[in-house]
PyMOL Python script that loads the backbone (N, CA, C, O; Angstrom):
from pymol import cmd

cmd.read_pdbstr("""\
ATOM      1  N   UNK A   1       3.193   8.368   4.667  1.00  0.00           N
ATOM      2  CA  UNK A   1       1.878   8.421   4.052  1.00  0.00           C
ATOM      3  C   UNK A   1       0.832   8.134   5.125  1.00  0.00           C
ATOM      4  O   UNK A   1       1.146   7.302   5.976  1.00  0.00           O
ATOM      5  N   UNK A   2      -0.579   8.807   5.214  1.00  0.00           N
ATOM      6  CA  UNK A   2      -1.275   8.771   6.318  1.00  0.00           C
ATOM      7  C   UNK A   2      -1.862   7.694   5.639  1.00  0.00           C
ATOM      8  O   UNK A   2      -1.744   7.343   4.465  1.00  0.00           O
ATOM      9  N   UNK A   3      -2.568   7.185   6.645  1.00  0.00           N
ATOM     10  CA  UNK A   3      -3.488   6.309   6.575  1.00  0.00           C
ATOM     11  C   UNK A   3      -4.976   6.476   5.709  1.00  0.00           C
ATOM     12  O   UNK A   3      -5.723   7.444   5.854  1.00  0.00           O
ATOM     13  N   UNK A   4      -5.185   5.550   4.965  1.00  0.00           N
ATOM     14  CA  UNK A   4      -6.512   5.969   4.162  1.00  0.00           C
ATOM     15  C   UNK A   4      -8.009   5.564   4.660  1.00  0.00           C
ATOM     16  O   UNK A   4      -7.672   4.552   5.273  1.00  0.00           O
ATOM     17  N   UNK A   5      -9.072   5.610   4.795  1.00  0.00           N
ATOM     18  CA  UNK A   5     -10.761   5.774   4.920  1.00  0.00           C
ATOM     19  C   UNK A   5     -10.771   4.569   3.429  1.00  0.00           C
ATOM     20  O   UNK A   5      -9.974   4.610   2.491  1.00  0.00           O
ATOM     21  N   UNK A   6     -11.726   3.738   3.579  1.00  0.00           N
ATOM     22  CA  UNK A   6     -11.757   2.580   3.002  1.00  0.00           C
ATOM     23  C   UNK A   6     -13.131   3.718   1.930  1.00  0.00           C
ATOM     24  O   UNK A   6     -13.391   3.387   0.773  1.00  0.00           O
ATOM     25  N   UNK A   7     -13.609   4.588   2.387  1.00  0.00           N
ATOM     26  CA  UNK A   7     -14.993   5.351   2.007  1.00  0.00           C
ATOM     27  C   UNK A   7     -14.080   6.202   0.367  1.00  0.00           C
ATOM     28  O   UNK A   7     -14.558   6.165  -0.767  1.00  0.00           O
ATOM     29  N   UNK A   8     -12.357   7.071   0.867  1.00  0.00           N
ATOM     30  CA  UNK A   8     -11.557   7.396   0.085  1.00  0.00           C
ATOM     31  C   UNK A   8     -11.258   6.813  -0.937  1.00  0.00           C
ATOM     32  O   UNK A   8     -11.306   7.353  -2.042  1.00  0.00           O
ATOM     33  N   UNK A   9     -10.819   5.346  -0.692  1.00  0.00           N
ATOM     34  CA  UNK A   9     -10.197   4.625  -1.651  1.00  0.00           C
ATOM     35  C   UNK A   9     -11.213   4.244  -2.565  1.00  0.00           C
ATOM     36  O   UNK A   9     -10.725   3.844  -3.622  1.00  0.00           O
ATOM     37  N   UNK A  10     -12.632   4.223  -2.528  1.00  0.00           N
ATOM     38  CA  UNK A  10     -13.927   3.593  -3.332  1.00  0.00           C
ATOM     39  C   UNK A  10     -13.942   4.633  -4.353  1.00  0.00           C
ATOM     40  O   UNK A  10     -13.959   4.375  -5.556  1.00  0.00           O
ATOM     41  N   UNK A  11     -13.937   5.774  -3.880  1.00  0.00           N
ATOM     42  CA  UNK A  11     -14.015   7.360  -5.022  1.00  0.00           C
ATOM     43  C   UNK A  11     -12.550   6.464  -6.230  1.00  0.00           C
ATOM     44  O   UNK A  11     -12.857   6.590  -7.416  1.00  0.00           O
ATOM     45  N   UNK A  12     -11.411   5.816  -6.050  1.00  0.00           N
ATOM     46  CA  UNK A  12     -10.558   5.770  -7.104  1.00  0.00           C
ATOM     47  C   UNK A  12     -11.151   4.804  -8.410  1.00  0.00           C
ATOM     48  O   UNK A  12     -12.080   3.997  -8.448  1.00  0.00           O
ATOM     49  N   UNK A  13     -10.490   5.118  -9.120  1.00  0.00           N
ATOM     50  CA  UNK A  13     -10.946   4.136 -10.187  1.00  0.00           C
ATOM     51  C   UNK A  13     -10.222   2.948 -10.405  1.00  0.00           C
ATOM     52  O   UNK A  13      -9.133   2.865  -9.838  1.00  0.00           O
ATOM     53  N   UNK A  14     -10.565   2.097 -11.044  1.00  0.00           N
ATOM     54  CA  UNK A  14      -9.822   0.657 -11.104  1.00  0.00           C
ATOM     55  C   UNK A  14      -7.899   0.923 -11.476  1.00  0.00           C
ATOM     56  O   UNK A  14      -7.024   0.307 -10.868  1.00  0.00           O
ATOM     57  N   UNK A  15      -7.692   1.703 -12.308  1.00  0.00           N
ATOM     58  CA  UNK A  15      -6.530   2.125 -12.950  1.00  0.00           C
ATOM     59  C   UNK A  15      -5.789   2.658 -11.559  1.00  0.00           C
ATOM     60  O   UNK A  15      -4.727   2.279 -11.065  1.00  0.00           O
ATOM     61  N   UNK A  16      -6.576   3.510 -11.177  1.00  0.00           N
ATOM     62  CA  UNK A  16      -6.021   4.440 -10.046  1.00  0.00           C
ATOM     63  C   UNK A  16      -5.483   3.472  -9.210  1.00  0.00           C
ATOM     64  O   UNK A  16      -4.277   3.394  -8.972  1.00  0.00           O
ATOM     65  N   UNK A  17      -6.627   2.470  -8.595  1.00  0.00           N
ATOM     66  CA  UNK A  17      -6.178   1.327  -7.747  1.00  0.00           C
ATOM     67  C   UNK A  17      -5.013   0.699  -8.267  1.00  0.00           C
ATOM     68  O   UNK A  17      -3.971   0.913  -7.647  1.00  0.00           O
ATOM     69  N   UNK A  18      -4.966  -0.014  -9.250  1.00  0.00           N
ATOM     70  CA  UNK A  18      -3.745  -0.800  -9.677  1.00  0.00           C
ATOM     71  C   UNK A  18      -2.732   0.006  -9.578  1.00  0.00           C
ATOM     72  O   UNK A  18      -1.790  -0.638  -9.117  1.00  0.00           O
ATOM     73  N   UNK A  19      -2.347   1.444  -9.840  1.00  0.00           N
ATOM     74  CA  UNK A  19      -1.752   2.144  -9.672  1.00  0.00           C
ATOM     75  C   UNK A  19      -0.870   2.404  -8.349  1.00  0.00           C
ATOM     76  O   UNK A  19       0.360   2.426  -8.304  1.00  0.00           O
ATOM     77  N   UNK A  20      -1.691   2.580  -7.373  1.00  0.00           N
ATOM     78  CA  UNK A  20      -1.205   2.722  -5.934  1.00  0.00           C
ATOM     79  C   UNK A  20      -0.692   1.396  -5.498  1.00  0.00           C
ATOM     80  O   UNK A  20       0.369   1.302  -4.880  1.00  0.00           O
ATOM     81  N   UNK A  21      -1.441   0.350  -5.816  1.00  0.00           N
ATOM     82  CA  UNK A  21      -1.321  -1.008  -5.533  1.00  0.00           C
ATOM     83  C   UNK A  21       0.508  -1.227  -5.624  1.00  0.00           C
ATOM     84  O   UNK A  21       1.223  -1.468  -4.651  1.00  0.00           O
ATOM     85  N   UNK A  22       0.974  -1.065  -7.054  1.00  0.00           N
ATOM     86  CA  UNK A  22       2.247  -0.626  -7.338  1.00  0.00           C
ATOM     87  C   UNK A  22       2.939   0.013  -6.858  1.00  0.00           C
ATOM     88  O   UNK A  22       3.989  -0.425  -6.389  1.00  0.00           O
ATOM     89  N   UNK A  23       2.549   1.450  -6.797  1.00  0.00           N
ATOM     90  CA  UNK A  23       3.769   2.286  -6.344  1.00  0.00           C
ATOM     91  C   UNK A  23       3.627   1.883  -4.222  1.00  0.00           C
ATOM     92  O   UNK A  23       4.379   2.591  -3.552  1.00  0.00           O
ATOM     93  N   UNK A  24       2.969   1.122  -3.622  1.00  0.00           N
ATOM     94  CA  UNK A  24       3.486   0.444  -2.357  1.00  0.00           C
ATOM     95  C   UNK A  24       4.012  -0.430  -2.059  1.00  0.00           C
ATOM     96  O   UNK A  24       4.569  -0.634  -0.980  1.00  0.00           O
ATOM     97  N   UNK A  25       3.913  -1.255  -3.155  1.00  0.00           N
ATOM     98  CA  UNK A  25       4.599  -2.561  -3.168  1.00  0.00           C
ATOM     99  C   UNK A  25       6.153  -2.390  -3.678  1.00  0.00           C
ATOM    100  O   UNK A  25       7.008  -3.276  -3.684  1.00  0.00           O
ATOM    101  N   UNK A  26       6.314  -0.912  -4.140  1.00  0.00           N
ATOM    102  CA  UNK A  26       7.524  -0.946  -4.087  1.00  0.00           C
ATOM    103  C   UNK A  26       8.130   0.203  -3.198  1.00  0.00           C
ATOM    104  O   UNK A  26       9.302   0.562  -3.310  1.00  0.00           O
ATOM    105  N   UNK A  27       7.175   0.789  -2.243  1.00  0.00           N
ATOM    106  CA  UNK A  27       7.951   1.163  -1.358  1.00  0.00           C
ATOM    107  C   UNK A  27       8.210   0.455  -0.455  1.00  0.00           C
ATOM    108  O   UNK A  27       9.013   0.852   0.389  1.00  0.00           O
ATOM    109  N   UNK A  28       7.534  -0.984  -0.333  1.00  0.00           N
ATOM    110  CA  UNK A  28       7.648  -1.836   1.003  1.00  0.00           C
ATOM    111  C   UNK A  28       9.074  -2.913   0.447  1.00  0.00           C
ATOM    112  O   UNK A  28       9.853  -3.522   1.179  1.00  0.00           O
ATOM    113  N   UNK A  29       9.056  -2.872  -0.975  1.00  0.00           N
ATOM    114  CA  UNK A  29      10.735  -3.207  -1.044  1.00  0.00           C
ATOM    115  C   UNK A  29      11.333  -2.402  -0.895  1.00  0.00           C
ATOM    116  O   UNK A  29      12.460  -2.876  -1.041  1.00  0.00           O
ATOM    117  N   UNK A  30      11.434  -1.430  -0.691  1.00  0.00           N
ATOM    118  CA  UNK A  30      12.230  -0.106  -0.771  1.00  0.00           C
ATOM    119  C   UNK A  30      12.688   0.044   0.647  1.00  0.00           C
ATOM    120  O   UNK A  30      13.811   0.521   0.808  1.00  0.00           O
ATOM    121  N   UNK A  31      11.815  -0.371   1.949  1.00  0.00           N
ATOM    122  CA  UNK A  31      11.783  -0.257   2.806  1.00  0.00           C
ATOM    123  C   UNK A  31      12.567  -1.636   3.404  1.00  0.00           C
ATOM    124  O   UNK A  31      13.326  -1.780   4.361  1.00  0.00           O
ATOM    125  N   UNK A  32      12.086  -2.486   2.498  1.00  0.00           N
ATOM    126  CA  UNK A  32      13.077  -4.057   2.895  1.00  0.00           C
ATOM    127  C   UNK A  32      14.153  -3.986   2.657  1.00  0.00           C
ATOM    128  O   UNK A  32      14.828  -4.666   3.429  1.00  0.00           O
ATOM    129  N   UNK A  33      14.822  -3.362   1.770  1.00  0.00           N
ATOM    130  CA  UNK A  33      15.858  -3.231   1.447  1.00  0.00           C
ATOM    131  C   UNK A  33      17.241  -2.500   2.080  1.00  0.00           C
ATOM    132  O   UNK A  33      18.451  -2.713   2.005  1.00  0.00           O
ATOM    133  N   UNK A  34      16.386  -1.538   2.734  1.00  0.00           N
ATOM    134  CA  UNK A  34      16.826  -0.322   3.823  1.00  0.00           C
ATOM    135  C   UNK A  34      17.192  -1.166   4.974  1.00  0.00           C
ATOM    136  O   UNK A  34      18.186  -0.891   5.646  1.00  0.00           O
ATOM    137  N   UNK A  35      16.318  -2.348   5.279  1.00  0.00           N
ATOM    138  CA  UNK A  35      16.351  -2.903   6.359  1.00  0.00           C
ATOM    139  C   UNK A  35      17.565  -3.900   6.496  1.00  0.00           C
ATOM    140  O   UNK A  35      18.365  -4.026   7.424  1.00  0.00           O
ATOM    141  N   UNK A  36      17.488  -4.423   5.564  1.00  0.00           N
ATOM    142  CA  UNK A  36      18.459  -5.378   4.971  1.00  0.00           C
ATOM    143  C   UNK A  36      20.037  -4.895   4.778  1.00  0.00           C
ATOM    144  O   UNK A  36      20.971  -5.634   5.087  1.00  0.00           O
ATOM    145  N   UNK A  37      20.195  -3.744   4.303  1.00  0.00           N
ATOM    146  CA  UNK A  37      21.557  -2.971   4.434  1.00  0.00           C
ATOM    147  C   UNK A  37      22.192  -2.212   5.666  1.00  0.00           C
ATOM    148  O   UNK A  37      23.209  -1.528   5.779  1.00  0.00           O
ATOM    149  N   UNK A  38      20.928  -2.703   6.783  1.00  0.00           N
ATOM    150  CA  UNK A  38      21.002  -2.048   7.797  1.00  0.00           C
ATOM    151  C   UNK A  38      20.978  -0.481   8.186  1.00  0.00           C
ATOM    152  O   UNK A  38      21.495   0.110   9.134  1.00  0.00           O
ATOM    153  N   UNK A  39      20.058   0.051   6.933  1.00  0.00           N
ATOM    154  CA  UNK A  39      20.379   1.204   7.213  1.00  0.00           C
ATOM    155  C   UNK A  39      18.731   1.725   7.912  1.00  0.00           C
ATOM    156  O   UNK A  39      17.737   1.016   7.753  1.00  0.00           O
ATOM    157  N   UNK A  40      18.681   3.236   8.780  1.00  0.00           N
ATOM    158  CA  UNK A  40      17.840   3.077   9.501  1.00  0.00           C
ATOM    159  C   UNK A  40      16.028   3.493   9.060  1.00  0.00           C
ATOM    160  O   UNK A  40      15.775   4.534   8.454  1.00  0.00           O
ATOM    161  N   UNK A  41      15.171   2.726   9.385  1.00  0.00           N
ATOM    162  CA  UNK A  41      13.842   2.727   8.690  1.00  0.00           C
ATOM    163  C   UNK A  41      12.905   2.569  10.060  1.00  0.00           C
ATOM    164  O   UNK A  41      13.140   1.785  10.979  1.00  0.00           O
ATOM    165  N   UNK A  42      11.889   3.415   9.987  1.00  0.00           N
ATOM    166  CA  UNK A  42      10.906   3.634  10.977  1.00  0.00           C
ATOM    167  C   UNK A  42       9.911   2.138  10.539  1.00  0.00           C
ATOM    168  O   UNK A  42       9.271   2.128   9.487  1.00  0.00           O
ATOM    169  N   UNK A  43       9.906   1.117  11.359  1.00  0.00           N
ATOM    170  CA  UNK A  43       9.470  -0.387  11.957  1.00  0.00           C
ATOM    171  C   UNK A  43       8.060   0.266  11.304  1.00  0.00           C
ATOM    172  O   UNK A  43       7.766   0.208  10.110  1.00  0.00           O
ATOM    173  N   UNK A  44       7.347   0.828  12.240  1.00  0.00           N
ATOM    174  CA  UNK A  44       5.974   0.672  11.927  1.00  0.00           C
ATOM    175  C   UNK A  44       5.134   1.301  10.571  1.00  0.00           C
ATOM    176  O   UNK A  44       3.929   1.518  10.443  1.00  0.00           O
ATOM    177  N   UNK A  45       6.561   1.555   9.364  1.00  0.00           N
ATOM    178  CA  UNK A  45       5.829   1.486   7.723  1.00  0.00           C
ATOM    179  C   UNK A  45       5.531   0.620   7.475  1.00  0.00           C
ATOM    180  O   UNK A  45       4.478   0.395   6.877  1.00  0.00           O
ATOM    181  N   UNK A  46       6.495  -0.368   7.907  1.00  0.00           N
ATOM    182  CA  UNK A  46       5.855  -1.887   7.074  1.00  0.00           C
ATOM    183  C   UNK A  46       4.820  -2.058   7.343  1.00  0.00           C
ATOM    184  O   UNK A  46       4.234  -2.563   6.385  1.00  0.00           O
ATOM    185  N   UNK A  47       4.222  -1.922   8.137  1.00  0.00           N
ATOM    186  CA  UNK A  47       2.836  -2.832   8.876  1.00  0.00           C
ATOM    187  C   UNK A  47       1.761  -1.636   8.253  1.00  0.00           C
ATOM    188  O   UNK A  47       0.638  -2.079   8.014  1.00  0.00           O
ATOM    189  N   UNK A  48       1.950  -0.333   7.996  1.00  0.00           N
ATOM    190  CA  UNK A  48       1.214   0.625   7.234  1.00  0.00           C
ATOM    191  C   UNK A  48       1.236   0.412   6.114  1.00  0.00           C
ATOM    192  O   UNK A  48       0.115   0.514   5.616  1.00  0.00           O
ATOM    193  N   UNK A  49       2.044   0.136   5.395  1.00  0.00           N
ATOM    194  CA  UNK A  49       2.079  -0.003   3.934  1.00  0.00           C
ATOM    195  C   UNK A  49       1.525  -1.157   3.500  1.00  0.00           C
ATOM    196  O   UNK A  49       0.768  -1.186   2.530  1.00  0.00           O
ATOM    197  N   UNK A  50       1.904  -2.340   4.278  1.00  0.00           N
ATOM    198  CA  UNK A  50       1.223  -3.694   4.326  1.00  0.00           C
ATOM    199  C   UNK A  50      -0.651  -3.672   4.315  1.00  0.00           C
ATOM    200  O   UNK A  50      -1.308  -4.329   3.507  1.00  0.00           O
ATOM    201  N   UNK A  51      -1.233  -2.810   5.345  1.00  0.00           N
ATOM    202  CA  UNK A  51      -2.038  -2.411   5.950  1.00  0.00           C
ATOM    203  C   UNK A  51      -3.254  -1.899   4.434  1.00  0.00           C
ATOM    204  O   UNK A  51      -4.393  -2.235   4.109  1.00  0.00           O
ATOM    205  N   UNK A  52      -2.330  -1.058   3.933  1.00  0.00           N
ATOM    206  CA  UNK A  52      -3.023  -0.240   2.725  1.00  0.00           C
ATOM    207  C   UNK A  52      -2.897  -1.060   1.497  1.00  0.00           C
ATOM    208  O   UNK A  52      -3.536  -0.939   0.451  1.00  0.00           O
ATOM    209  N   UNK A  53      -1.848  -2.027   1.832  1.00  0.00           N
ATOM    210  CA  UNK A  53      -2.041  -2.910   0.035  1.00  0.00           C
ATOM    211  C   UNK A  53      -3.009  -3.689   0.617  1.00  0.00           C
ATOM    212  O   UNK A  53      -3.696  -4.161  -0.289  1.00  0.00           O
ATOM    213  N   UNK A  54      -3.487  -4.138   1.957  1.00  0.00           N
ATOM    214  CA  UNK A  54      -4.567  -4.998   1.740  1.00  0.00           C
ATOM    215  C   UNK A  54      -5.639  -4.339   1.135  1.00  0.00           C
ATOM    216  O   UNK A  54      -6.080  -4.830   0.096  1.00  0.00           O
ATOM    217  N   UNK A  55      -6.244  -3.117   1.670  1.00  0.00           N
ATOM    218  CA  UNK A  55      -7.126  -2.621   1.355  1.00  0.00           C
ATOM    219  C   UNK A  55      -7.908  -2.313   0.021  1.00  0.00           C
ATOM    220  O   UNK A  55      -9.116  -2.311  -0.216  1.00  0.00           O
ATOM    221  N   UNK A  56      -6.592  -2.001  -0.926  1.00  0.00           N
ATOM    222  CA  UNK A  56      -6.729  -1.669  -1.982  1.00  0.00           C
ATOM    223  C   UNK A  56      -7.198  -2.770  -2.521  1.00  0.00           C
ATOM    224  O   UNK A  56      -8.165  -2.743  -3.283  1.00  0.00           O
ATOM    225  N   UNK A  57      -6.454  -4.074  -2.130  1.00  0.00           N
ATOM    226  CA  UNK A  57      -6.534  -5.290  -2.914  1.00  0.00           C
ATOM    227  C   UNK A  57      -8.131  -5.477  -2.411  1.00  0.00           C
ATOM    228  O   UNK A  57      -8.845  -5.746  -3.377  1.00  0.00           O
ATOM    229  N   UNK A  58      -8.744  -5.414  -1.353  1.00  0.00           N
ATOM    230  CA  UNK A  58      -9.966  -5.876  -0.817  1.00  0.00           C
ATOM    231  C   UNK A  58     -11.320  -5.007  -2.093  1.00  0.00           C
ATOM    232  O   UNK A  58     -12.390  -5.398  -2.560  1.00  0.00           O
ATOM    233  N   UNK A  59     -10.465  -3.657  -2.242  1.00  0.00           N
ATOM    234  CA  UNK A  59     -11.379  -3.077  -2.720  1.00  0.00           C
ATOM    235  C   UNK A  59     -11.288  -3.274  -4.085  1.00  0.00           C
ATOM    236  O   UNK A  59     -12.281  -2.699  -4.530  1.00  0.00           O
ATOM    237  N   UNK A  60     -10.735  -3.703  -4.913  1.00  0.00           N
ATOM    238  CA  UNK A  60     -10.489  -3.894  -6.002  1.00  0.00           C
ATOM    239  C   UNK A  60     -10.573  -5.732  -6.370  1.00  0.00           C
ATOM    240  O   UNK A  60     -10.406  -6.158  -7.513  1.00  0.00           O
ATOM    241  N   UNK A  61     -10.842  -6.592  -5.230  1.00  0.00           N
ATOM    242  CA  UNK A  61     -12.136  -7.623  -5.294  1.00  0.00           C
ATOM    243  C   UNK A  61     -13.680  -7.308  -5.450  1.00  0.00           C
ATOM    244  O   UNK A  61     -14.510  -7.924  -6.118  1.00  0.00           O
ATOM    245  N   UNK A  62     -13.909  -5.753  -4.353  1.00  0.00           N
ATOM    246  CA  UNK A  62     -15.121  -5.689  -4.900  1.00  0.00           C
ATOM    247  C   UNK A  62     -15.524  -4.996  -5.842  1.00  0.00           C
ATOM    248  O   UNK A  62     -16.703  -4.714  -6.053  1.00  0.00           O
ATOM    249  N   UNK A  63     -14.354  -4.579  -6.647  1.00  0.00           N
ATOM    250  CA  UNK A  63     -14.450  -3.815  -8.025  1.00  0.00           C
ATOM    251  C   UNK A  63     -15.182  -5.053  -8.889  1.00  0.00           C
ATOM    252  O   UNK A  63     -16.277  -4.914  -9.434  1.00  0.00           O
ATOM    253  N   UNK A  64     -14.456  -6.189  -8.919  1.00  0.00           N
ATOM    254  CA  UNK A  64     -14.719  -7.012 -10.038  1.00  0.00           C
ATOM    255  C   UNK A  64     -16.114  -7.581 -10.012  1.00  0.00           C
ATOM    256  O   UNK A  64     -16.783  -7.882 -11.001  1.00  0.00           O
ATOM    257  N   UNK A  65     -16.517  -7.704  -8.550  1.00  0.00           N
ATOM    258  CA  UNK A  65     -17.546  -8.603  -8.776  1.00  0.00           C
ATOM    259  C   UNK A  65     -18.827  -7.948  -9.011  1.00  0.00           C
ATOM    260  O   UNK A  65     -19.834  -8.622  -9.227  1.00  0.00           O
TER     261      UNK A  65
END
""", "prot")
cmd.dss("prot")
cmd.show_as("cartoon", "prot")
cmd.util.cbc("prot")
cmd.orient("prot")
């Protein structure tokens, strides 16, 4: 998954957000898990996927307020 524009993620809607929020948090278990069975996983998703749940989460603080 490429990387997202913080300008992109503002166009989603709150639903949308919670949405994605989810489906990364379980690819980054998905990806732990891979890691964990030793089977082989490209290192620098985690830190991308990590990368984009902050974002979402940042932007969906300034949803609320």
């Amino acid at each position: 998954m490429a990387s997202s524009k913080m300008s992109d993620l503002r166009q989603l809607s709150e639903a949308e957000v919670d949405a994605k929020i989810q489906e990364l948090k379980r690819e980054l278990f998905d990806l732990r898990f891979q890691k964990a069975t030793r089977q082989t996983i490209q290192p620098h998703q985690v830190g991308q996927i990590r990368h984009q749940i902050a974002q979402l989460r940042t932007l969906q603080r300034e949803q609320q307020a």
